[in-house]
C-alpha atoms as one frame of an Amber mdcrd trajectory, in Angstrom:
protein
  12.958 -29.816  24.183  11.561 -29.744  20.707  12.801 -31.111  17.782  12.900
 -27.801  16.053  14.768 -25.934  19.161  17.476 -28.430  18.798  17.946 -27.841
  14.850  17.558 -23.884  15.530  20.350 -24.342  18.179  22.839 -25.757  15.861
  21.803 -23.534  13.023  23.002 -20.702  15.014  25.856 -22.325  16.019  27.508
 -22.167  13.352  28.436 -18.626  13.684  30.753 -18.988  16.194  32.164 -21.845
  14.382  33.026 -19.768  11.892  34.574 -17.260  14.300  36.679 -20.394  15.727
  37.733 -21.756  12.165  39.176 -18.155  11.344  40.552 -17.468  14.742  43.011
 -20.187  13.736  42.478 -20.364  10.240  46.049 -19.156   9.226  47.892 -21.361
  11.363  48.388 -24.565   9.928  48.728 -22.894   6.376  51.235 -20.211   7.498
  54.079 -21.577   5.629  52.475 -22.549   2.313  51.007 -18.993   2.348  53.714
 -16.823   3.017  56.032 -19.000  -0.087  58.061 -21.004   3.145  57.310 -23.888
   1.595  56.663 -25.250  -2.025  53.394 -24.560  -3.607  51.318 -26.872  -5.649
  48.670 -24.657  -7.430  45.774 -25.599  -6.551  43.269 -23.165  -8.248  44.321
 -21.014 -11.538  45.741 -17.945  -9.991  48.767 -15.975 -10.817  50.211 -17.196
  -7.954  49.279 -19.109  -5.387  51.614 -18.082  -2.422  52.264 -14.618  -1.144
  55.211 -13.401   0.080  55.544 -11.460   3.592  57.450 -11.474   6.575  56.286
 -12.202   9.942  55.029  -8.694  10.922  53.137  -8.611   7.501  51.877 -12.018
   8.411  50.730 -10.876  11.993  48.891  -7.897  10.721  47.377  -9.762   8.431
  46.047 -12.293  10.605  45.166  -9.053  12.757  43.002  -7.243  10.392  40.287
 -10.319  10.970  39.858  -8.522  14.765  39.758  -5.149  13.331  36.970  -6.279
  11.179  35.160  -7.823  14.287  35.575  -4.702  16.274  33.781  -2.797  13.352
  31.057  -5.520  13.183  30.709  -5.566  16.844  30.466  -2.038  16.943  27.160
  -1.274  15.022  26.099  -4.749  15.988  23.206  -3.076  18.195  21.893  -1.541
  15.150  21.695  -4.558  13.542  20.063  -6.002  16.675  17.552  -3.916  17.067
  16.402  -3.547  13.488  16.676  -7.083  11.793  16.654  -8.830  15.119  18.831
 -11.918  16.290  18.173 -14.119  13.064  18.039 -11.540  10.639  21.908 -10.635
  12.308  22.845 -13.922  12.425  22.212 -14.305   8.486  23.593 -11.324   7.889
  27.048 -12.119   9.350  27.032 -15.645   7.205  26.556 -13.819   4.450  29.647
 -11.293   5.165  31.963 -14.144   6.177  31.024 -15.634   3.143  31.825 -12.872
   0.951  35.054 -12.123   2.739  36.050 -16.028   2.595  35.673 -16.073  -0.970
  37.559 -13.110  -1.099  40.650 -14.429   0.912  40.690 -18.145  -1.139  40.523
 -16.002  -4.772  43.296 -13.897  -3.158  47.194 -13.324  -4.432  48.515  -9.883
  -2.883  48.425  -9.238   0.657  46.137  -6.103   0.391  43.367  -8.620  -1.075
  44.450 -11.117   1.661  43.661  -8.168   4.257  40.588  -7.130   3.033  39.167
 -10.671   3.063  40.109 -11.227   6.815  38.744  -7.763   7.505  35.507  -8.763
   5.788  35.261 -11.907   7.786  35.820 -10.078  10.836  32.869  -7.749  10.181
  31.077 -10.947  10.007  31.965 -12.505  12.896  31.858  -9.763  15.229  28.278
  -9.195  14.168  27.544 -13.032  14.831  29.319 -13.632  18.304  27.272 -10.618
  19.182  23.907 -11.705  18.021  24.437 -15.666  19.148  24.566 -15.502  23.095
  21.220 -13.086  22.737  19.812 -15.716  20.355  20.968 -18.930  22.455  19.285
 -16.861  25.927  16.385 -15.949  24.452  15.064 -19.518  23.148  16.488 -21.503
  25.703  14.184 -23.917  27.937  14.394 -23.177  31.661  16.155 -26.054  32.393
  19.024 -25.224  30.215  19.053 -21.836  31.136  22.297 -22.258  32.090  23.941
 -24.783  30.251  23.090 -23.616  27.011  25.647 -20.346  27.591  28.440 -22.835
  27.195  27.254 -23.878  23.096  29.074 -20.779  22.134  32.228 -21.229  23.677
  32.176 -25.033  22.942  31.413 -23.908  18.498  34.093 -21.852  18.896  36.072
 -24.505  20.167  35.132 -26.933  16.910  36.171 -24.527  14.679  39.492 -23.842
  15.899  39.708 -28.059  15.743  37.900 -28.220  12.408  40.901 -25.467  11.082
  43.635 -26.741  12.250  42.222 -30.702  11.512  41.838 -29.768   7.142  44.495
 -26.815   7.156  47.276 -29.635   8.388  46.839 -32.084   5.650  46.598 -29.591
   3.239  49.457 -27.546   4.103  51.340 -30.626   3.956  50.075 -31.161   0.293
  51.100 -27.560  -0.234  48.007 -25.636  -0.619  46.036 -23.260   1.154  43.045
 -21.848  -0.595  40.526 -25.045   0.001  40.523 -24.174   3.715  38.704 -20.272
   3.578  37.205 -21.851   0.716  35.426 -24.721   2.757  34.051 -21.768   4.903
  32.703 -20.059   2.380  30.645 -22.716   1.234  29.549 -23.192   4.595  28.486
 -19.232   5.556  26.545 -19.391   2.143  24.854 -22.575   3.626  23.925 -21.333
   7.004  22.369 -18.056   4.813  20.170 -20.186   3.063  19.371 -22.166   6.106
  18.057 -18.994   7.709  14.591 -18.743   5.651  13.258 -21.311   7.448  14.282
 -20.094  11.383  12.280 -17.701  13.331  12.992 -14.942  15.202  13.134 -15.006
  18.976   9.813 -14.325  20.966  11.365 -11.636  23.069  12.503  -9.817  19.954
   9.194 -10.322  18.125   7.240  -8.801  21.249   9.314  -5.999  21.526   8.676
  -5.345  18.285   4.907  -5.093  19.324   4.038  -8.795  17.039   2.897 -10.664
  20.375   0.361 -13.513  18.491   3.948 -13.951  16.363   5.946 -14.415  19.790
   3.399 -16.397  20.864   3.422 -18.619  17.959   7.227 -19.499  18.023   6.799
 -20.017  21.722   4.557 -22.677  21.276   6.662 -24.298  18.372  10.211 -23.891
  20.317   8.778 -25.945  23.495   6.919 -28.416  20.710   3.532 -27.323  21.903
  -0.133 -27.550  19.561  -2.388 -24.795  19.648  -4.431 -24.508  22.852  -2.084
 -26.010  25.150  -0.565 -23.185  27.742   2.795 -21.787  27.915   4.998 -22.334
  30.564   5.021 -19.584  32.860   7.551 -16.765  32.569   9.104 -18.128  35.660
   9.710 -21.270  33.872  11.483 -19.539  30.685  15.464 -19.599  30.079  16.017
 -15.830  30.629  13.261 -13.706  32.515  14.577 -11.182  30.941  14.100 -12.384
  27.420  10.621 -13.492  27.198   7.717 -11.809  25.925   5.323 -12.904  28.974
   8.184 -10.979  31.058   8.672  -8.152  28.358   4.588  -7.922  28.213   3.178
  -8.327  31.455   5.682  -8.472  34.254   6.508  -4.492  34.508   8.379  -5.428
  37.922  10.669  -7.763  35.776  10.954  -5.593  32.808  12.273  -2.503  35.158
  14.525  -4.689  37.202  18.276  -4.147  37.010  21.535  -6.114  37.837  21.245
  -8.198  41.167  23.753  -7.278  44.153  26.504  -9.838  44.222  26.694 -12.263
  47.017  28.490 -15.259  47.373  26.371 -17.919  46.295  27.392 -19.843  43.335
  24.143 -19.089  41.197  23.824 -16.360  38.459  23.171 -12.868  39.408  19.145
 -12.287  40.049  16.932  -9.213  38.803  16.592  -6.718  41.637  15.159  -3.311
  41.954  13.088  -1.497  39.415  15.252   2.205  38.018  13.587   5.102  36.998
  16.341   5.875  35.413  15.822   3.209  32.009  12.834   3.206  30.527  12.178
  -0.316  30.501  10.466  -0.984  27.646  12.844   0.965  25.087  16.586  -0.007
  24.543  19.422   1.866  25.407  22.799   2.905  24.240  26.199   2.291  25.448
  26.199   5.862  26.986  23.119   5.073  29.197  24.897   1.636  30.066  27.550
   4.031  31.529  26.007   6.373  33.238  22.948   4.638  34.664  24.807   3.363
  37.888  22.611  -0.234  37.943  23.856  -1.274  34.717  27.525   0.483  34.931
  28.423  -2.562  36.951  27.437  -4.924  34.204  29.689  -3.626  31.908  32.283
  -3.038  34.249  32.500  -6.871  34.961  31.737  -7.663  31.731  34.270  -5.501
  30.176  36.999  -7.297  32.138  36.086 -10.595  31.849  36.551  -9.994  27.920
  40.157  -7.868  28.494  41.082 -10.885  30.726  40.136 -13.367  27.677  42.067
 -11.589  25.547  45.297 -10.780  27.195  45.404 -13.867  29.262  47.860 -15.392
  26.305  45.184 -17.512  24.516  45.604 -16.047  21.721  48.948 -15.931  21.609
  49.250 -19.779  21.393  46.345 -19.722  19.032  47.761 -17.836  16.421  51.388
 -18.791  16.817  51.199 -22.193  18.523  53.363 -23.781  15.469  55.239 -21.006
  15.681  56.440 -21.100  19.794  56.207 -25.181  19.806  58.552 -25.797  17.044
  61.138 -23.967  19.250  60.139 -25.412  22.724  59.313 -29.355  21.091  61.134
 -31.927  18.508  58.015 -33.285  17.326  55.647 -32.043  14.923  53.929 -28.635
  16.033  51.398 -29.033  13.431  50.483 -31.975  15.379  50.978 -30.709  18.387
  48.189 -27.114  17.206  45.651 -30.127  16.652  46.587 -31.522  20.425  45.858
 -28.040  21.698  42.656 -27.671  19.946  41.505 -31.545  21.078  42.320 -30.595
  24.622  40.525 -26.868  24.440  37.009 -28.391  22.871  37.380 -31.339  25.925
  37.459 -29.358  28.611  35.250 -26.928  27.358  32.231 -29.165  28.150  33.265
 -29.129  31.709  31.509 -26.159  32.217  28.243 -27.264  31.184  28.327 -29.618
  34.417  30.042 -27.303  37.037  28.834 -24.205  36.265  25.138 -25.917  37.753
  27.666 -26.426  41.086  30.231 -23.161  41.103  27.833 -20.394  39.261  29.463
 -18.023  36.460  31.767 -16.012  38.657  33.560 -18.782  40.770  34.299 -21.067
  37.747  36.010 -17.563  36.382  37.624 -17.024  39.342  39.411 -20.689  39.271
  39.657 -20.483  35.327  41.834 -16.854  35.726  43.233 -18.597  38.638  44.544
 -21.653  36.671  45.723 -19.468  33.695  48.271 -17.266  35.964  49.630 -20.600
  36.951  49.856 -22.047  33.906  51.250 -18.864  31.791  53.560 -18.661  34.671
  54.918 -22.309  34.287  55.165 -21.387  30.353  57.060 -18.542  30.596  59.896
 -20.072  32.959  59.605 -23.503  30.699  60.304 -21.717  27.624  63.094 -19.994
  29.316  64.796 -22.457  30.852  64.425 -24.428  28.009  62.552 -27.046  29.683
  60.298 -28.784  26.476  58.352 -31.271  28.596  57.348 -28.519  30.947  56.350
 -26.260  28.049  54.234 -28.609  26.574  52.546 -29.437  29.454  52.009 -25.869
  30.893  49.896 -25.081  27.160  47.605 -28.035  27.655  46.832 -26.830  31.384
  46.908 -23.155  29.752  44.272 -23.984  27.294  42.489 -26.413  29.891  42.100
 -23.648  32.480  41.068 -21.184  29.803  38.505 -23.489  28.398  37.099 -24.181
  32.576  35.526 -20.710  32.503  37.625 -17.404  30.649  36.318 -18.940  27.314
  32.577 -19.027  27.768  31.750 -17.373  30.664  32.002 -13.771  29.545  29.786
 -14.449  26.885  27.089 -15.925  28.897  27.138 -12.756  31.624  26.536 -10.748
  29.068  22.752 -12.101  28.640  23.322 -12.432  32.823  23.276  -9.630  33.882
  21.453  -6.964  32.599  17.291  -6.995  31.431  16.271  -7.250  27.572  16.239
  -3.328  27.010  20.097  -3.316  28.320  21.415  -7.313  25.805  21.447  -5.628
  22.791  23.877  -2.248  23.768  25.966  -4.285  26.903  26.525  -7.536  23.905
  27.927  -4.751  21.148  29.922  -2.823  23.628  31.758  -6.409  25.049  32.547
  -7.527  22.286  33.807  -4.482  20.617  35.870  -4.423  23.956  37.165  -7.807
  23.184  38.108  -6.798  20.116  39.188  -2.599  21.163  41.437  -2.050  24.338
  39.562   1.449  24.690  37.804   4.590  22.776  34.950   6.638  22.096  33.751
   5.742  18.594  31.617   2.896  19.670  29.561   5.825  21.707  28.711   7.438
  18.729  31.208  10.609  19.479  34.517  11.717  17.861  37.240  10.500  19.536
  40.752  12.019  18.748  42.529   9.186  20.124  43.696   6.265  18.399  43.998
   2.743  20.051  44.069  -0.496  18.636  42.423  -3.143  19.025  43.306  -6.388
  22.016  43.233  -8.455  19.724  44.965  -6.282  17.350  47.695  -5.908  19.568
  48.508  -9.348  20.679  48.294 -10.506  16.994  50.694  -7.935  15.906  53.163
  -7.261  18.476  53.968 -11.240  20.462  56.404 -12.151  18.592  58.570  -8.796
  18.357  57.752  -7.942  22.149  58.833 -12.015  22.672  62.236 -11.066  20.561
  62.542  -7.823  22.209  62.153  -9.034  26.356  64.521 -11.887  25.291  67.320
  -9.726  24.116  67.283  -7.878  27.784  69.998  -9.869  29.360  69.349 -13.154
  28.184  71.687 -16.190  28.145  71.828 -15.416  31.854  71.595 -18.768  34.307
  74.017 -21.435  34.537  73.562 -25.607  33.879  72.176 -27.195  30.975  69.206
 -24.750  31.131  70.643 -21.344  30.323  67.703 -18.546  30.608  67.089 -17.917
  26.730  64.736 -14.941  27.615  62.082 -16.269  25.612  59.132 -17.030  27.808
  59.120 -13.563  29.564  56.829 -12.087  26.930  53.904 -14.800  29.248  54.792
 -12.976  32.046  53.086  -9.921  30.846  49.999 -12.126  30.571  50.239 -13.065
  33.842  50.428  -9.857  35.378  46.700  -8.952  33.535  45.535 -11.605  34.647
  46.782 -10.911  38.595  45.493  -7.453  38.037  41.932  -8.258  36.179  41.487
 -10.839  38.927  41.815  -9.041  41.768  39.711  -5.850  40.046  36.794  -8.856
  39.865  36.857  -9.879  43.008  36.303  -6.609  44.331  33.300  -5.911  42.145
  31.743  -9.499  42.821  31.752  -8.693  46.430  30.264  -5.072  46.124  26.232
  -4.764  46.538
């Protein structure tokens, strides 16, 4: 591994860092923000605290995933025209514009534009990054190197929750979208002196270019070889593959069997041409690559209605209830625990492949959201506490960063570009027809959209059907049966998997 892979590597990782820091960037802050709590002012603004109830708070926090569903949505575009880098740079510069935004902010239609801008941003970069990290990884790391993404995200949740805690305690809010303005302005800057990948640069026809960042990524002078293709990261991502190997280049999505490694290439299809991308409508109706994005489409609904979010966004929120001790404290526990175990994967996945470590991460979830649900019913705070930490544990094991990495899996170069866009806008978008290109008459929100906005009134709501019910010191409060609708996606997305892992 070359010294200039590895600073490449964590110059792109910073866009999902930035997707983790606002994933949870409201959290610590929510109080100070919304005028709970006394506000110092801390920059010369009218007013530095905005007033808004919960629901105005939760669509707030929502209109960030709205953003990323538009950014993930003509991601491909961006893709295909100013390539994986030229993307990436892009969506540092948007979440540094919308940052700004959101920190100079006092009125909550200024506060939901900036989130929406930083969405836009970060949909565009989560897209982009798992291409990027596939597509200059060594061979050796092919596999490994999936779990970066998931484990940046991670950081920035940490890093948000670690500054927003101190400062909400000092009563201000602004230096924490601030700091990640700074930083997306950084990474911009940053980006003059990164290349392009070399699959993207020989698609594009520039092959002596390709060639030439080959050499530099594995650290190699001029006349030394290559490494063969077979000894690249992703054969479907590297220009000896794109160029030469026309049995490669044509091959679609490997049958599923039961062996632990990553799905192989298989047959050539007539009915791609291999050399020229394709849109989300050929990814449905070309039957080789339809089971792609089915699996990939429900590994990303099962990451986002498994409950992480839930916790994410309103862990101070639900632990102040079900603990005595500081939540705030308790959001940075969650966060310690979720970057931990995310490096798990990078040594199991070697041993279980990509779709048994889901299996036992969806697997661990159920029983976790299950315990949560009955713990926060019953009352019962050290069970509560302990069924988040195995929530977040299990979700870190495999629903975090495995359906990112199948998306660079699974399908040939021709197919990253249009499957990455369309799973991601599905992480984002429960369902519709606007990502297609097509009028659609029909108006759905998006997941995330719709766990942001509607947990805590669905949580009030299920809680006032028949609750104080049970008998003891632990009467059932109601308020844990909002989890059970998690677990029931996550029964139902599990058992729709297992199905399509065993079909060939």
């Amino acid at each position: 591994m070359s010294t200039y892979y590895a600073a490449i590597t964590i110059w792109a990782l910073i866009s999902p860092f930035q997707y983790g820091y606002h994933t949870a960037g409201l959290n610590q802050i929510q109080d100070v923000l919304t005028c709970q709590k006394p506000v110092a002012n801390a920059l010369p603004l009218p007013s530095d605290c905005v007033e808004m109830s919960k629901t105005v708070f939760g669509i707030v926090t929502a209109s960030f995933t709205l953003g990323g569903f538009l950014g993930s949505s003509f991601a491909s575009y961006f893709l295909e025209r100013w390539g994986r880098r030229g993307s990436l740079i892009i969506n540092s510069m948007v979440v540094a514009l919308g940052s700004a935004f959101f920190s100079a902010s006092s009125t909550i239609n200024g506060l939901m534009f900036g989130r929406f801008l930083i969405g836009i941003g970060c949909g565009l970069g989560l897209c982009a990054l798992p291409l990027y990290l596939a597509e200059t990884a060594p061979a050796r790391l092919k596999d490994k190197v999936g779990v970066l993404n998931q484990l940046s995200i991670t950081i920035g949740i940490l890093a948000t929750q670690a500054i927003g805690l101190p400062l909400a305690r000092s009563s201000q809010w602004r230096p924490v979208p601030f700091a990640s303005a700074l930083l997306g302005v950084a990474h911009a800057a940053l980006g003059v002196f990164v290349n392009d990948t070399p699959a993207w640069l020989a698609a594009k026809g520039r092959h002596s270019e390709a060639e030439s960042v080959s050499r530099t990524l594995h650290g190699l002078k001029d006349g030394e070889s290559l490494p063969s293709s077979s000894q690249h990261a992703s054969g479907r991502s590297t220009p000896a593959r794109i160029d030469t190997d026309a049995e490669v280049r044509a091959a679609l999505l490997a049958p599923s069997s039961d062996e632990p490694e990553s799905p192989e290439l298989m047959r050539p299809s007539s009915l791609v041409p291999p050399t020229e991308s394709v849109g989300v409508l050929e990814l449905i109706t070309t039957p080789d690559l339809r089971r792609a994005l089915f699996i990939v489409s429900l590994a990303m609904i099962a990451q986002q209605f498994s409950g992480i979010n839930a916790v994410i966004y309103y862990s101070t929120d639900i632990l102040k209830e079900a603990l005595t001790v500081d939540a705030g404290m308790i959001s940075v526990l969650i966060s310690v625990v979720n970057v931990v175990m995310t490096f798990a994967p990078i040594i199991l996945i070697g041993k279980f492949g990509t779709k048994r470590l889901l299996m036992l991460s969806i697997f661990g979830a159920f029983i976790s959201v299950v315990a949560l649900g009955r713990a926060l019913d019953r009352g019962l705070n050290w069970l509560s506490s302990l069924a988040i930490l195995t929530f977040v544990a299990s979700f870190a094991l495999g629903l975090g960063p495995v359906p990112f990495m199948l998306t660079a899996d699974l399908v040939p170069y021709y197919a990253a570009s249009s499957l990455s866009a369309f799973a991601l806008a599905l992480n984002c978008k429960c369902r519709g027809s606007s990502i297609l290109g097509v009028e659609s008459d029909h108006h759905v929100g998006t997941a995330n959209f719709i766990v942001g906005v509607s947990f805590l009134p669905l949580r009030d709501l299920l809680a006032s059907i028949g609750s104080g019910d049970g008998s003891g010191d632990h009467p059932d409060t109601g308020k844990g049966r909002v989890f059970y609708v998690f677990a029931a996606m996550l029964a139902l997305v599990a058992a729709t998997l297992r199905e399509l892992f065993k079909r060939r």
